[in-house]
C-alpha positions as CSV (number, residue, x, y, z in Angstrom):
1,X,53.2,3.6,53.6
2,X,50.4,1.2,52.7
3,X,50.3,-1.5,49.9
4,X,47.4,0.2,48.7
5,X,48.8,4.0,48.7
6,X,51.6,2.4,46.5
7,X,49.8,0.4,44.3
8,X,47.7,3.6,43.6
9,X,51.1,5.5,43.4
10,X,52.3,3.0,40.5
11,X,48.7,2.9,38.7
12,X,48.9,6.7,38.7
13,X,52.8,6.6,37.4
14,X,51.2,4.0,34.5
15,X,48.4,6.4,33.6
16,X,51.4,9.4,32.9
17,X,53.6,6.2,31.2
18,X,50.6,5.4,28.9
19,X,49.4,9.1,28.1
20,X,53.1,10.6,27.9
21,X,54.0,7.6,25.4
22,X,50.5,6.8,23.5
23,X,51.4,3.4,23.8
24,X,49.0,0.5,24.5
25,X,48.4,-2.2,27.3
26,X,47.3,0.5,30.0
27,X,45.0,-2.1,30.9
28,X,47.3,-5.1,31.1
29,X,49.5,-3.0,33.1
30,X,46.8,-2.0,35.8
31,X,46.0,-5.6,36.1
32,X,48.8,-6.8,37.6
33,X,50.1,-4.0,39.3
34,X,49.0,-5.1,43.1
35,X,50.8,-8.6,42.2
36,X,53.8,-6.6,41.4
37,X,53.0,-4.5,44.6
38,X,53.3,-7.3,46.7
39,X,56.1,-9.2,45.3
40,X,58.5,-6.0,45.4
41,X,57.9,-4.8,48.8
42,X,56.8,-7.7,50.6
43,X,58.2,-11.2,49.1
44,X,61.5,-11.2,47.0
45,X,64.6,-9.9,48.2
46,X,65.5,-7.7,45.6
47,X,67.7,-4.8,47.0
48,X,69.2,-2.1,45.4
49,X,72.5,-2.7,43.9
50,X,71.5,-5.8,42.9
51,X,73.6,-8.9,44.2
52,X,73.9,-12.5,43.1
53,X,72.1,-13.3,46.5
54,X,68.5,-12.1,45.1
55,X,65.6,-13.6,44.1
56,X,64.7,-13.9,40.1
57,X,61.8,-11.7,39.0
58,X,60.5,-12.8,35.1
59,X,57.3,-10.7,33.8
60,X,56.2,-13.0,31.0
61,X,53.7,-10.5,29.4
62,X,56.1,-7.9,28.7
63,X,53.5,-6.3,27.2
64,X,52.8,-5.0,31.0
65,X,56.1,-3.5,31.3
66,X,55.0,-0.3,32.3
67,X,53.7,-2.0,35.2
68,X,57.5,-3.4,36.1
69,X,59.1,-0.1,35.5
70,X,56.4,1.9,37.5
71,X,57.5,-0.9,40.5
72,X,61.0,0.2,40.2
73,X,59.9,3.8,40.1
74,X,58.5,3.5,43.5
75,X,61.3,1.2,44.4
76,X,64.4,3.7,43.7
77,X,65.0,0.7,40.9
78,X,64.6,3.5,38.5
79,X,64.5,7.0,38.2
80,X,61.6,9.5,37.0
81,X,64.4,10.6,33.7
82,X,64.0,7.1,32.6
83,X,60.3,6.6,33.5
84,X,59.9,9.5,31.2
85,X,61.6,8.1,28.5
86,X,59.7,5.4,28.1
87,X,58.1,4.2,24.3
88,X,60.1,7.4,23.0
89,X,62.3,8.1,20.0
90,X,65.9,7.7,21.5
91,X,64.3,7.3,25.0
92,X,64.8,4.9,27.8
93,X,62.8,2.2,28.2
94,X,61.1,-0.3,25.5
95,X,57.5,-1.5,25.2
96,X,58.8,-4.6,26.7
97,X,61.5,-5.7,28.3
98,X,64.9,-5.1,27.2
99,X,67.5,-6.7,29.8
100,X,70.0,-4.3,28.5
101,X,67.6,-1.4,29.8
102,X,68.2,-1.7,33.6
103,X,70.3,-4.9,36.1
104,X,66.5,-5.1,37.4
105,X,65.3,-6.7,34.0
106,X,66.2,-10.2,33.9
107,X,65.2,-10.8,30.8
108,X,64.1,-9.9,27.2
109,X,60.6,-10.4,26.6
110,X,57.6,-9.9,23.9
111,X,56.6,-12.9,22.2
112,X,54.4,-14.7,24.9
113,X,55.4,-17.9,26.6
114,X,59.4,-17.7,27.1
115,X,59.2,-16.9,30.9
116,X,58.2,-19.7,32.3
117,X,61.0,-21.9,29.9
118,X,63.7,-19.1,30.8
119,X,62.7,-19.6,35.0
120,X,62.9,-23.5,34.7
121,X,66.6,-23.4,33.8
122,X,67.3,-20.4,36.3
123,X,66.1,-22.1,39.2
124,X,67.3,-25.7,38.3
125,X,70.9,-23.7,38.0
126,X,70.2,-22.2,41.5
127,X,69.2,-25.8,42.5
128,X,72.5,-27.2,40.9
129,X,74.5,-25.0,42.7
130,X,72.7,-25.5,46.1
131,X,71.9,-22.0,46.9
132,X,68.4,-20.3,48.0
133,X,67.4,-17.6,45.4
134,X,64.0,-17.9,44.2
135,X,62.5,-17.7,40.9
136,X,59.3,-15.9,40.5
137,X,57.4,-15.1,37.1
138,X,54.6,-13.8,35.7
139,X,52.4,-14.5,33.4
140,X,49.0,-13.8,31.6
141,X,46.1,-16.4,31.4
142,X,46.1,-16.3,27.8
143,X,49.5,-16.8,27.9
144,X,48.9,-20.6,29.3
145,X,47.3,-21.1,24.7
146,X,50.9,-21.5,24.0
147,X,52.9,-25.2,23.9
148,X,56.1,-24.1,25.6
149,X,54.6,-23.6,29.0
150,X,53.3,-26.8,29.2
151,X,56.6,-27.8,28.5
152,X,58.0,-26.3,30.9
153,X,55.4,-26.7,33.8
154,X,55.7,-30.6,32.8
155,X,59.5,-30.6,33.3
156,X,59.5,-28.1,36.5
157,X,58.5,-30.8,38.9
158,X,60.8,-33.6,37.5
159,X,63.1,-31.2,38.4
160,X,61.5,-30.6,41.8
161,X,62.0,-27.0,41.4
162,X,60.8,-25.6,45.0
163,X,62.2,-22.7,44.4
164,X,60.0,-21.5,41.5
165,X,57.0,-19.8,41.8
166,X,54.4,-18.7,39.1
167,X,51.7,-16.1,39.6
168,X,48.9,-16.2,36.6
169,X,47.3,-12.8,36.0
170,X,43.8,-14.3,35.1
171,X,41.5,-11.4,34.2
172,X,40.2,-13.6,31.4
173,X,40.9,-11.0,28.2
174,X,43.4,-10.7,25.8
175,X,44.0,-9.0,22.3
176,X,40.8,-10.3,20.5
177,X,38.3,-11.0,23.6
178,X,37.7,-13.4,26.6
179,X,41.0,-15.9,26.6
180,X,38.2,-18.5,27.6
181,X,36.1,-18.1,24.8
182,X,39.3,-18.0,22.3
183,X,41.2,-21.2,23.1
184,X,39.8,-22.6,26.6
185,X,42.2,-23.5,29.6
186,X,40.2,-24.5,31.8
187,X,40.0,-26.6,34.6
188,X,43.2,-24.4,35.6
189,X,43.6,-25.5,38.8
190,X,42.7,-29.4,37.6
191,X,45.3,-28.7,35.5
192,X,48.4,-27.3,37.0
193,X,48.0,-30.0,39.6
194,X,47.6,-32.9,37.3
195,X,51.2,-31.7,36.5
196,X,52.5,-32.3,39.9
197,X,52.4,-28.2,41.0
198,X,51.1,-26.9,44.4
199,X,48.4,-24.2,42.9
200,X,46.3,-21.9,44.6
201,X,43.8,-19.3,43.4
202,X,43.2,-16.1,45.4
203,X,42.3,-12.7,44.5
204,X,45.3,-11.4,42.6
205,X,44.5,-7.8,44.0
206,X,44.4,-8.5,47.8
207,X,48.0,-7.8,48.7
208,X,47.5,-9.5,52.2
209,X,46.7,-12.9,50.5
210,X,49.0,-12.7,47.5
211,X,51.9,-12.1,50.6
212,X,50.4,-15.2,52.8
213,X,50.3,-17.3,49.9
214,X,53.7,-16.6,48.4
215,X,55.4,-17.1,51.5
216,X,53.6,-20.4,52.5
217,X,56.7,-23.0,52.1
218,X,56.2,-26.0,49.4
219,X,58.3,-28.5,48.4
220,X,57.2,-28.3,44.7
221,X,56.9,-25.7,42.3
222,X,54.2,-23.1,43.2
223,X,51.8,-22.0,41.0
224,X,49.0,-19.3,42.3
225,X,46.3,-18.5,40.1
226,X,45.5,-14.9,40.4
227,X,41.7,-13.6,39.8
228,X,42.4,-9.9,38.5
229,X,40.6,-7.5,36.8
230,X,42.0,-5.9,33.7
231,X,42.1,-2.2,33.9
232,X,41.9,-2.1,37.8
233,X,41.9,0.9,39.4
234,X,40.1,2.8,36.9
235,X,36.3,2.2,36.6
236,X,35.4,2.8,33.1
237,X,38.4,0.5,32.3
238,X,37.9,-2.2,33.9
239,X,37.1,-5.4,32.3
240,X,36.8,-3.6,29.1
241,X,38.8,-4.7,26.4
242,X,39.2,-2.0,24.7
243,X,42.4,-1.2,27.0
244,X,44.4,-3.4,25.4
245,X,45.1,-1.1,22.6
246,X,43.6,2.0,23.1
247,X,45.2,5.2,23.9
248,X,45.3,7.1,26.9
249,X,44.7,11.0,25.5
250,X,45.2,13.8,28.0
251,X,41.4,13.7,28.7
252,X,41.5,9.9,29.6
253,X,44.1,10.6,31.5
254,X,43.3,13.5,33.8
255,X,39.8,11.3,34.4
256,X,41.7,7.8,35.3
257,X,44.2,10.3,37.6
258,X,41.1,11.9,39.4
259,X,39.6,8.3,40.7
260,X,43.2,7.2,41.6
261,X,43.9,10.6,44.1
């Protein structure tokens, strides 16, 4: 099976996640869903039971959790009883991470810019202890407005964490409108590297070059800044903000599931 037959295979599972639930951040979830792709099947070992030999997955914007569980879905991480439980009265699975929820979430997420933090002290522990998991976490570009991750991203190379890899979903919107326009990061790349990071950008939905990249070896922390488009996948959604919050009815739906066949 393809990268691109699963990638569509987890948008389509997001669309049902989105429409079953009437929950927001369909958009933010299809964004980063061929990162996710890629990682899972191509770059982390991650294996099902989980061991203390694997590799650390954070997702930052939890908000794009539907993405993650949709990944596991395809992965046998989860199963279609708790995919169907999701954003539910007694169900299964929160609007954002829960690390109670599943051994597959690492952590409890929501309030923007604890991932990066969290994966500093998991990989300097790893580092401490001389072994060869890697730490890998996501995060949104609007994401890089708050204080603590350029805490962290200052303190990651004193630590010469080599093990710790960062993907930035830029699609450049957030709640309120173009993360650029709302508190400017930019120059990104400038930046990360003023810092003391390796960074690349790429196109964050070209699974052959998200695998390349991620694999290449560094002897700092990695950070790759992904171009995406929010709402990929689905024409009338992408790059429209509106997707952030509204709600995928059973006409949306059966529309976004007929371009994704």
């Amino acid at each position: 099976m393809t990268l691109d037959k699963v990638s569509k295979d987890i948008r389509r599972t997001i669309i049902k996640m989105a429409n079953l639930s009437k929950s927001p951040h369909v958009g933010s979830a299809l964004s980063c869903t061929d990162i996710l792709t890629t990682l899972y099947f191509k770059v982390m070992n991650i294996t099902k039971p989980i061991n203390d030999d694997r590799d650390y997955f954070l997702l930052s914007k939890a908000h794009s959790a539907m993405a993650l569980y949709a990944t596991f879905l395809q992965k046998d991480f989860m199963t279609q009883k708790q995919i169907d439980g999701y954003y539910q009265n007694d169900g299964t699975l929160p609007a954002h991470t829960d690390r109670d929820t599943s051994d597959f979430v690492e952590i409890s997420a929501g309030s923007l810019g604890h991932g990066l933090p969290i994966a500093v002290g998991i990989a300097n522990s790893i580092k401490i202890a001389q072994e060869s998991n890697k730490v890998y976490v996501l995060m949104g570009d609007g994401e890089m407005q708050e204080g603590s991750i350029w805490e962290a991203a200052m303190l990651a190379p004193k630590l010469k964490l080599d093990n710790l890899m960062v993907f930035i979903d830029h699609n450049n919107l957030q709640g309120y409108g173009r993360a650029t326009e709302l508190v400017s990061f930019y120059p990104i790349k400038d930046k990360w590297e003023s810092f003391g990071w390796e960074v690349y950008e790429i196109d964050g939905h070209d699974h052959e070059v998200i695998e390349k990249v991620a694999k290449l070896e560094s002897k700092r922390p990695k950070v790759i800044i992904c171009k995406t488009i929010k709402g990929k996948g689905v024409s009338f959604m992408e790059d429209q903000l509106i997707w952030h919050y509204y709600i995928v009815t059973d006409e949306v739906k059966e529309k976004a599931l007929r371009e994704l066949i």
